[in-house]
Every structure is written in structure tokens, then in C-alpha cells.
C-alpha positions as a printed NumPy array, in Angstrom:
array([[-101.751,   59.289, -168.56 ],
       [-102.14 ,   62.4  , -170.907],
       [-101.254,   65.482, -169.2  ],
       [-104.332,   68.12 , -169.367],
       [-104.184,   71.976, -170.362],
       [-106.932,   72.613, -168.106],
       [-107.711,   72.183, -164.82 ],
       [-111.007,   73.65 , -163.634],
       [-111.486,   74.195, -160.028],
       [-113.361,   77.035, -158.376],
       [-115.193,   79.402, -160.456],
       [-114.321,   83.33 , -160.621],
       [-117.01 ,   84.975, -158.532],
       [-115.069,   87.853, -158.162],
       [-114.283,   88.564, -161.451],
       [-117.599,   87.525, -162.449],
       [-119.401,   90.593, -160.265],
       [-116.932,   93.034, -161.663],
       [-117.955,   92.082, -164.907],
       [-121.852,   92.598, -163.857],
       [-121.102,   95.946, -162.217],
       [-119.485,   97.804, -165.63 ],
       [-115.342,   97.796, -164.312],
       [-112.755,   95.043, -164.354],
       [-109.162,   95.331, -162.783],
       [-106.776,   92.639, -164.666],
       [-103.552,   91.858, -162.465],
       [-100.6  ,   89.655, -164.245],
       [ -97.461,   88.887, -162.199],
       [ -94.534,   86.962, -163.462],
       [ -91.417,   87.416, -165.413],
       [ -90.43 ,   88.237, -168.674],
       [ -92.701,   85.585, -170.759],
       [ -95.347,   88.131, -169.212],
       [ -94.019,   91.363, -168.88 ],
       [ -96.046,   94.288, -170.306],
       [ -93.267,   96.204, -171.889],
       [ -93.033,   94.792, -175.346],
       [ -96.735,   95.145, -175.745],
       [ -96.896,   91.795, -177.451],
       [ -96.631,   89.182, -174.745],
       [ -99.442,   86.98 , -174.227],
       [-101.357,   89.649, -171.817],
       [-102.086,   91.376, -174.782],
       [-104.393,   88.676, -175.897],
       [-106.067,   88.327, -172.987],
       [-106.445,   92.117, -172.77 ],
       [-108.105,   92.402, -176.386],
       [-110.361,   89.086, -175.508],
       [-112.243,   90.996, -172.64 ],
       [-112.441,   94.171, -174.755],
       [-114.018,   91.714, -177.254],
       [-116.336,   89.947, -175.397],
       [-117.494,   92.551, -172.428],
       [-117.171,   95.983, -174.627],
       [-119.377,   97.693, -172.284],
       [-117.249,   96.719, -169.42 ],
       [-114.331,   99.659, -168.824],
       [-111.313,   97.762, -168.279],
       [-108.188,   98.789, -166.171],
       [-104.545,   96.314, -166.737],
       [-101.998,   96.039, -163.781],
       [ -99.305,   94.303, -165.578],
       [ -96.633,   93.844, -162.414],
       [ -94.713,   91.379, -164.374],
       [ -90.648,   92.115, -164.285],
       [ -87.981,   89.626, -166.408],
       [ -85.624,   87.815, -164.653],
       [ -87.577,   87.536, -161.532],
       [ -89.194,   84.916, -159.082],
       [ -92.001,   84.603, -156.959],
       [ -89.538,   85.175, -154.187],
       [ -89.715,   88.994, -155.377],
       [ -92.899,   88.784, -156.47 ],
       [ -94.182,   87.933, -152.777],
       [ -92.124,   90.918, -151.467],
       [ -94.293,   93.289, -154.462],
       [ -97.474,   92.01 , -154.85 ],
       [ -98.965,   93.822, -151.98 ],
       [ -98.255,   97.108, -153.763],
       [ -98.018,   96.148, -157.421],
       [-101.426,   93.845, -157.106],
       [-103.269,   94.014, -153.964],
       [-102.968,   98.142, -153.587],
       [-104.286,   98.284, -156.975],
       [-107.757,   96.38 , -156.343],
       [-107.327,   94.118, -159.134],
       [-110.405,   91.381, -159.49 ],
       [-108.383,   88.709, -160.795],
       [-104.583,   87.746, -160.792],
       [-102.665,   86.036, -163.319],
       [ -99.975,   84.397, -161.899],
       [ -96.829,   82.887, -164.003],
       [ -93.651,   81.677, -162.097],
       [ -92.842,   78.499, -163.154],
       [ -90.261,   79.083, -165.029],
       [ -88.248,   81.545, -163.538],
       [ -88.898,   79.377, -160.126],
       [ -87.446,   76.618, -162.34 ],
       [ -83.591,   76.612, -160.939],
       [ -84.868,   76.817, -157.291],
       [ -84.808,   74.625, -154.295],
       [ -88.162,   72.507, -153.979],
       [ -88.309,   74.363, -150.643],
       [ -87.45 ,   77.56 , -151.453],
       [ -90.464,   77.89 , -154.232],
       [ -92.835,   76.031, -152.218],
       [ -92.692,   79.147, -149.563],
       [ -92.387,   81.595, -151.868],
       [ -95.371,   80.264, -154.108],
       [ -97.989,   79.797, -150.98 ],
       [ -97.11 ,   83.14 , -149.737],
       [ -97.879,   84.939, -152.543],
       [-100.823,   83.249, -153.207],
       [-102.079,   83.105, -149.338],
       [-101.844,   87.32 , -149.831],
       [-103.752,   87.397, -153.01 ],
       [-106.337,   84.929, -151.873],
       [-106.846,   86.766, -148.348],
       [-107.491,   89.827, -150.583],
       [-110.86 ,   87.865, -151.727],
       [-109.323,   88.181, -155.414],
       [-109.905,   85.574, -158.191],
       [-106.402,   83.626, -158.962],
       [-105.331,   81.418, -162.016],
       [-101.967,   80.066, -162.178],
       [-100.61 ,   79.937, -166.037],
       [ -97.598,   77.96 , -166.8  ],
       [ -95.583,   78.643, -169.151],
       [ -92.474,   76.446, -171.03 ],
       [ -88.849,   76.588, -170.9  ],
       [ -86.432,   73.606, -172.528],
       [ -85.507,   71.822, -169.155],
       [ -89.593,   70.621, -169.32 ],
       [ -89.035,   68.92 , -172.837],
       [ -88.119,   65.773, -171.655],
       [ -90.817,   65.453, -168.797],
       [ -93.377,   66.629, -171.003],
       [ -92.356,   63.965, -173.685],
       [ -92.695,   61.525, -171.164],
       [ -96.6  ,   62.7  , -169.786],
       [ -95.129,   63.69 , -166.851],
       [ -95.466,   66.961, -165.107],
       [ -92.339,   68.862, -164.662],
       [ -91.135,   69.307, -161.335],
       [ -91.686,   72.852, -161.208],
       [ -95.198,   72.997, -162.414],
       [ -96.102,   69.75 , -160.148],
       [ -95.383,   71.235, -157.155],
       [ -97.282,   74.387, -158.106],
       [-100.357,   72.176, -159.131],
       [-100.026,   70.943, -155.341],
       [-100.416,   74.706, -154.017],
       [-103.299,   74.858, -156.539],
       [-104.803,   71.689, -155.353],
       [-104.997,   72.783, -151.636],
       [-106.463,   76.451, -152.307],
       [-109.059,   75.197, -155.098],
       [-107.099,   77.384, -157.598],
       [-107.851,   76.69 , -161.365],
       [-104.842,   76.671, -163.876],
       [-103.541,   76.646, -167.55 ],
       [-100.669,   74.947, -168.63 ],
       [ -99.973,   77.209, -171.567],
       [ -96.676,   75.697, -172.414],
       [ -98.16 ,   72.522, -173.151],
       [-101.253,   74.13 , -174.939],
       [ -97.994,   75.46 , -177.358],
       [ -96.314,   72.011, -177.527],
       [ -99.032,   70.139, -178.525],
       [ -99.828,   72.275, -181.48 ],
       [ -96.071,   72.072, -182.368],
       [ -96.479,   68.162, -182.355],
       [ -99.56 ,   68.421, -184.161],
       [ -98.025,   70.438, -186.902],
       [-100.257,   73.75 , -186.175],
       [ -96.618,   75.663, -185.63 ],
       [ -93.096,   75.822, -186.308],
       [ -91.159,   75.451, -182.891],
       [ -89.277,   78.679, -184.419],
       [ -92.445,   80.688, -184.56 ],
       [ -93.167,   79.702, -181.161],
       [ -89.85 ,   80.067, -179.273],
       [ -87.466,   81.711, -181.9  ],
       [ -84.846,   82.25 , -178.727],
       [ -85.789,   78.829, -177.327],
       [ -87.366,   80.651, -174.18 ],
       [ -89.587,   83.577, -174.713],
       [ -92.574,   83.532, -177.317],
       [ -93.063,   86.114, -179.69 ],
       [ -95.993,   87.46 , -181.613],
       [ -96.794,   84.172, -183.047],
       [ -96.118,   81.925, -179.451],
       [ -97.566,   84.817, -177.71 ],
       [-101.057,   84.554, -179.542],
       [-101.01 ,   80.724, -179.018],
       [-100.435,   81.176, -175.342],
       [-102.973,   84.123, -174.887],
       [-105.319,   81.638, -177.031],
       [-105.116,   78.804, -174.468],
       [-106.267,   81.104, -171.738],
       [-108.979,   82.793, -173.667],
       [-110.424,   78.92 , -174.184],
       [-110.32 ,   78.932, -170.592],
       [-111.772,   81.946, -170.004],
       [-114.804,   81.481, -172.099],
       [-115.719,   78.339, -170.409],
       [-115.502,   79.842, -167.349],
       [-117.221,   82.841, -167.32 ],
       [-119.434,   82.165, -170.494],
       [-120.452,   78.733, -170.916],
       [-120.386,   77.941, -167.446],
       [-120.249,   80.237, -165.49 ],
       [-120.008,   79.011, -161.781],
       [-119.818,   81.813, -158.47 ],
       [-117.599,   78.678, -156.546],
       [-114.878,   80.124, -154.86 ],
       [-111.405,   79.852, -153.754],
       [-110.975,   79.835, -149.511],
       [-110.739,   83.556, -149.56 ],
       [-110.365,   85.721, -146.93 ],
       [-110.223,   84.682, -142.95 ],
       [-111.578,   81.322, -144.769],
       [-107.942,   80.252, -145.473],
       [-106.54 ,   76.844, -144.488],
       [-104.044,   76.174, -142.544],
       [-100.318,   76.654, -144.865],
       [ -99.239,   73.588, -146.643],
       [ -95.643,   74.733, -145.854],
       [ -95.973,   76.505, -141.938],
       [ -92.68 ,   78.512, -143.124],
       [ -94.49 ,   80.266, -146.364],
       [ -93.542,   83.76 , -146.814],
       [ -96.725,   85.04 , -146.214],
       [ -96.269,   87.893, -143.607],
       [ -93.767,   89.987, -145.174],
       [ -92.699,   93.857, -144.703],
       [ -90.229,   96.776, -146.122],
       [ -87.589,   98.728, -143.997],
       [ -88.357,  101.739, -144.983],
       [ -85.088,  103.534, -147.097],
       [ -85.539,  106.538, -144.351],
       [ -84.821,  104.668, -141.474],
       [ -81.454,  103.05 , -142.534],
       [ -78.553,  104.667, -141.062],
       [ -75.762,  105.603, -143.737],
       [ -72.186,  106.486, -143.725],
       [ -70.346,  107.88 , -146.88 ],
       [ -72.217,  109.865, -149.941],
       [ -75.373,  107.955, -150.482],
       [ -78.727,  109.986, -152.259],
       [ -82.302,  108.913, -152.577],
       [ -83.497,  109.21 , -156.225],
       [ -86.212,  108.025, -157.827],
       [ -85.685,  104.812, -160.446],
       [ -85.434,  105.087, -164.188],
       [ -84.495,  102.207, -165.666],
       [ -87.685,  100.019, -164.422],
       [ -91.169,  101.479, -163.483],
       [ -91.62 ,   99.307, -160.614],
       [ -88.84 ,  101.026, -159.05 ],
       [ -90.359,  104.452, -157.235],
       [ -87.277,  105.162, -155.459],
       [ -83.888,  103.56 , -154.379],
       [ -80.98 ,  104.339, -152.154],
       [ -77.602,  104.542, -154.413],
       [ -73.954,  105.515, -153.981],
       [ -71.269,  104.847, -156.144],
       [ -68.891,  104.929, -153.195],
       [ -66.66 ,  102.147, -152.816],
       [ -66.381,  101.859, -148.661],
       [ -69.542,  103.315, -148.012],
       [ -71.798,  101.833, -145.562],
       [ -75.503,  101.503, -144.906],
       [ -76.758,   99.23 , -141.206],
       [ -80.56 ,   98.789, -140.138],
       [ -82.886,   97.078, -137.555],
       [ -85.322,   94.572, -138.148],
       [ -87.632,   92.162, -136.556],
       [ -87.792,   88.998, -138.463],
       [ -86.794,   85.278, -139.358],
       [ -85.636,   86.063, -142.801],
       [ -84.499,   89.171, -144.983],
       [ -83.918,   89.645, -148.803],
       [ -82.758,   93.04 , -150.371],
       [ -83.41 ,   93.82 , -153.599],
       [ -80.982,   95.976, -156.126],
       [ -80.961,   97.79 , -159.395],
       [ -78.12 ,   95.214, -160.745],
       [ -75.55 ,   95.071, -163.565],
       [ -72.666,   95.426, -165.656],
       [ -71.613,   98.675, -163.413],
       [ -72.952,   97.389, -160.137],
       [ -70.518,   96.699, -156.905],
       [ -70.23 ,   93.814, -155.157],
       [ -71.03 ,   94.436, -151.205],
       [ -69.971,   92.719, -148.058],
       [ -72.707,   92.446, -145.112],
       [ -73.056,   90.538, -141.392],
       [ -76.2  ,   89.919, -139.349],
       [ -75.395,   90.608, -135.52 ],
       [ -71.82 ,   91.533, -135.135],
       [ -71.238,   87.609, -136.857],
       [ -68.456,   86.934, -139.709],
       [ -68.31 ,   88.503, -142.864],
       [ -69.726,   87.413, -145.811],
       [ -68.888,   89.43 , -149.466],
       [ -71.172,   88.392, -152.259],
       [ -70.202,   87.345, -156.11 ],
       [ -73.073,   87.544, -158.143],
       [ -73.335,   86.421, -161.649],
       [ -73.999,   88.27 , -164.684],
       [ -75.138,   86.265, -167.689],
       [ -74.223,   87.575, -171.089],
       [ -77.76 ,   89.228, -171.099],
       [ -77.245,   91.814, -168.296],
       [ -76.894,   95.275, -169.345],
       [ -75.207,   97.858, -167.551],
       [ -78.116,   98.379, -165.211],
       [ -81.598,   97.496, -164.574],
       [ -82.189,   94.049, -163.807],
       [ -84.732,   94.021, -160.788],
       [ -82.581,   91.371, -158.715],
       [ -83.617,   89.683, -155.261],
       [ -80.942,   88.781, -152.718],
       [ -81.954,   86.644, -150.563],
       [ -79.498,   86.459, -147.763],
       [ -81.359,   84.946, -144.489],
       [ -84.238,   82.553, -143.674],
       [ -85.089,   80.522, -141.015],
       [ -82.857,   82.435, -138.429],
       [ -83.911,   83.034, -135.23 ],
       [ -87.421,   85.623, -135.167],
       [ -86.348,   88.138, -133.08 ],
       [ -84.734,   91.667, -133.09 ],
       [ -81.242,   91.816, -135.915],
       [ -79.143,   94.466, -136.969],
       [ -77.65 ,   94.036, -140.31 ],
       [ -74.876,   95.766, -141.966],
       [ -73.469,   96.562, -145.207],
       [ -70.003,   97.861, -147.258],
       [ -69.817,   98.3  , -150.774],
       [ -66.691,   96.847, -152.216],
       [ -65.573,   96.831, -155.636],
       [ -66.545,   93.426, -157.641],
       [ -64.076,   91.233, -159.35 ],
       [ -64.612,   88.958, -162.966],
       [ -64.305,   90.636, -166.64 ],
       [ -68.181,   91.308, -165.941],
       [ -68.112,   93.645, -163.563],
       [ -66.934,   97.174, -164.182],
       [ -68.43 ,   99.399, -162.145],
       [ -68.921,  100.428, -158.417],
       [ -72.668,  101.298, -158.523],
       [ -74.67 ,  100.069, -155.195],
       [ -78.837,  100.546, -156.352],
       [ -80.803,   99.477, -153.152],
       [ -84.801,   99.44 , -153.951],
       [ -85.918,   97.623, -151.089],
       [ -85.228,   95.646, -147.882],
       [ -87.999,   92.81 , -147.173],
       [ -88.067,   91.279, -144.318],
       [ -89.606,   87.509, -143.374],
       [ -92.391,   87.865, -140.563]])
């Protein structure tokens, strides 16, 4: 069976009555295929399309898209990044970056983050995108596991997609493009891959909200089904940085290297120690990570011990890779304490003793 671009299922009434009323807030999460930064990622497109084709229309962009990140961070930011910001529609891209996850892990992740934006009564559409371990699926007609377990999720909540990757590999195998112009670093598009993608969603985007326009709706609001997956991250919330107890010379500062990041909690101290409270089944903490970044040792509850060795790809520069650490789910849901020591990291990658906390998220 030939695999489709397209799939239309509810309209985008939401969008649709921003449109009417003069103002339209575009919302893109993801990672680095859609990151706003280079100003030349396939947003861009979609961007100049609605300037285009509603000129009268004032137009506000919330690009929340960060490289090297999942939907398991994403579900942790979209409440301020997306939701805060009153966007009308929200592009959502994980696929790949979900890619080297557990089936499990991304199926929670995913219907969280799409159970917030939906009971936010704000239009979705799910865009995948392409990296090499789909070639030989894709060959083959056959979904990739990562996008077919997303098209479930979109199945369930009535959510219309675009598989962009394959709009880009069938021109490829049509002769349209070079495989070079469309992934010169066999992973993220450039101008030329970028305009294909950004074209595929523009084709959607006039059928849907000028050929046919259609006011069908996702189940928003209190009109949600039951989860597919009961143990979705849905319910989600931040220790605040003020209320976790430090020993040693720590600061508050506000981030640099990523706008995303208002503030974080940093020492360079090796032996200092940071311990909190929290109310929960799972936690993640997230950290302004690289080449100059310490390893830390942490333990929920007076338990054992655990010190971490994270990997840094050839990619990572000193600092300023948004990274999620996700250290507990499914424990029990009641009342923790967690604490931390930085510790120096070991491997020819790490040189540095630099501890960057943004956040601490913590599983309802």
C-alpha cells in the first residue's frame, strides 16, 4: 500500500477564526530540523505563505523549537513556550529526535504534550520529518516505527498530519532533487530541503483552510478522551529554583547561550550540593550541558547512589545544549526528597566542572 503525505482529519476552526478576526499566533515545537535560529528552516516557508495569502491578517511566530531535544522536554516547556503565548495553531515535529526512544517512553511523552495543547482548545498538526534510520521502511511502504506510533496518537485525538520527509523523498525518487540539496549533512535540510518541506505543508494548508475549509474539530478542551497510555505525562510542574536548598557557592543568573533559558542555577563547584521536595511519580531535570559541564551524583529518599556519565557527541560545544535528564518514572506518587553533588566527569570529552540547572519537572 502507498504510504500518503497527507492525512486530513479535523479541520482548523481555531485557526480559521483567528484568521477572520485580523491576528494569527503560529506555534512550532520540535528540534533542530525546526528551530527558528538559522532563519531558513522550513518555518520560514510557512511563515511567508500566510503573509502571502492573508496580508491583511497581522501575524505573530512562537518558534519554541530547540536542537537536540525530545518531546520529553518539550512536554515539560510547552506550557510556557506555547500555551502562555496564546498561539492558534501548533506545529508539532518530534519524530525524529523521539527516534532512539523506548516505544513507551515516546508514547507518554507524545500524548502529554498533545493532551496540554489540545485542552488549550488550540489547532494541532503533527509534521514529520526524515532522518536515515526511516530509509529502509520507507523503501518498503511501510511507516517507520516512530512516525506509526505517532499516527496512532493522531488517530485517537482526530489530529491531521504531514509526513514531510516523505513529501522530500518522493521528489528525490522522482528526480525533482538531488538527495545533496535536500540533506547535504544526511539529517538536517537546508535552504533547498527546507523549501520542499515548508512546500508540503503549504499544500496542506491551502486545502485546508482555502479550498475546503471545514470548522471540524479536534476533542478540545474538557471534551478529551480518556489517555491512550493512562501514564502520559500530561500533568506536569517546575520546582521552583528558589525553593531548592543549596550548600557550597551556587548563583542564579539568567541564560545566554539559549533564549529559552530565562534563568538557571549554576556553580562551578566540584562538591557542592543542591536537595529539594517534591510530590510526584516521576522527575526529569534539565541542564545547560557540554564540553565544560560536570558530571553529578544524586539519590531519591536516603536510597543508593547513583553518578551519571553522559555522552557528548562530537557536535557538543562547550556549552549550550538544552539537555533533559530524565532520572525517575513510575515511582511511587507521593512526597520525595532528592539530592544532588557535583563531581568532576571523566572521558577525553569532558573538561570542565560547570553544573547549569534550568529546571526541575516533576511527573504529576
Amino acid at each position: 500500500m502507498e504510504l500518503e503525505v497527507y492525512k486530513h482529519r479535523s479541520g482548523m476552526p481555531k485557526l480559521i477564526q483567528a484568521l477572520n478576526k485580523g491576528q494569527v499566533t503560529l506555534g512550532f515545537i520540535g528540534g533542530s530540523i525546526t528551530d527558528g535560529e538559522p532563519h531558513k528552516r522550513w518555518p520560514e516557508y510557512i511563515v511567508g505563505w500566510f503573509e502571502k495569502n492573508f496580508p491583511q491578517v497581522r501575524l505573530y511566530v512562537e518558534n519554541a523549537a530547540i536542537g537536540a531535544t525530545g518531546s520529553d522536554l518539550g512536554v515539560f516547556r510547552v506550557d510556557r513556550d506555547i500555551i502562555e503565548r496564546k498561539c492558534d495553531v501548533v506545529f508539532v515535529e518530534y519524530a525524529v529526535n523521539d527516534n532512539d526512544e523506548t516505544s513507551e517512553k515516546r508514547m507518554r511523552t507524545r500524548e502529554g504534550l498533545i493532551r496540554k495543547i489540545l485542552k488549550q482548545k488550540m489547532d494541532v498538526i503533527i509534521t514529520y520529518t526524515y532522518c536515515q534510520d526511516m530509509y529502509e521502511s520507507l523503501m518498503k511502504d511501510k511507516l517507520p516505527n516512530t512516525v506509526e506510533e505517532f499516527e496512532k496518537i493522531a488517530k485517537y485525538y482526530n489530529i491531521s498530519s504531514v509526513f514531510m520527509g516523505l513529501y522530500a523523498l518522493n521528489q528525490v525518487k522522482e528526480g525533482m532533487m538531488r538527495w545533496e540539496e535536500w540533506l547535504p549533512d544526511g539529517l538536517h535540510p537546508d535552504e533547498r530541503g527546507s523549501s520542499v518541506y515548508g512546500e508540503s505543508v503549504a499544500k496542506f494548508l491551502k486545502e485546508e483552510l482555502i479550498d475546503k475549509t471545514s470548522l471540524e474539530k479536534a476533542p478540545y478542551g474538557e471534551n478529551l478522551p480518556l489517555s491512550l497510555n493512562k501514564n502520559n505525562w500530561e500533568h506536569t510542574h517546575f520546582v521552583p529554583l528558589e525553593d531548592i536548598k543549596l550548600k557550597g557557592p551556587w548563583c542564579i543568573r539568567r541564560g545566554r547561550s539559549n533564549n529559552m533559558i530565562p534563568q538557571l542555577l549554576e556553580t562551578a563547584a566540584v562538591g557542592a550540593k543542591l536537595s529539594f521536595q517534591f510530590k510526584g511519580r516521576g522527575m526529569s531535570i534539565a541542564c545547560d550541558f557540554g564540553r565544560t559541564s560536570s558530571e553529578f551524583r544524586y539519590r531519591l529518599d536516603k536510597g543508593e547512589w547513583r553518578e551519571t556519565k553522559r555522552e557528548r557527541p562530537d557536535w557538543v560545544q562547550d556549552q549550550g545544549w538544552f539537555k533533559l535528564e530524565n532520572l525517575y518514572d513510575s515511582i511511587e506518587n507521593k512526597e520525595h526528597t532528592f539530592e544532588l553533588e557535583v563531581v568532576h566527569g571523566k572521558g577525553e570529552y569532558c573538561k570542565g566542572t560547570n553544573f547549569r540547572l534550568i529546571f526541575v519537572g516533576v511527573i504529576d
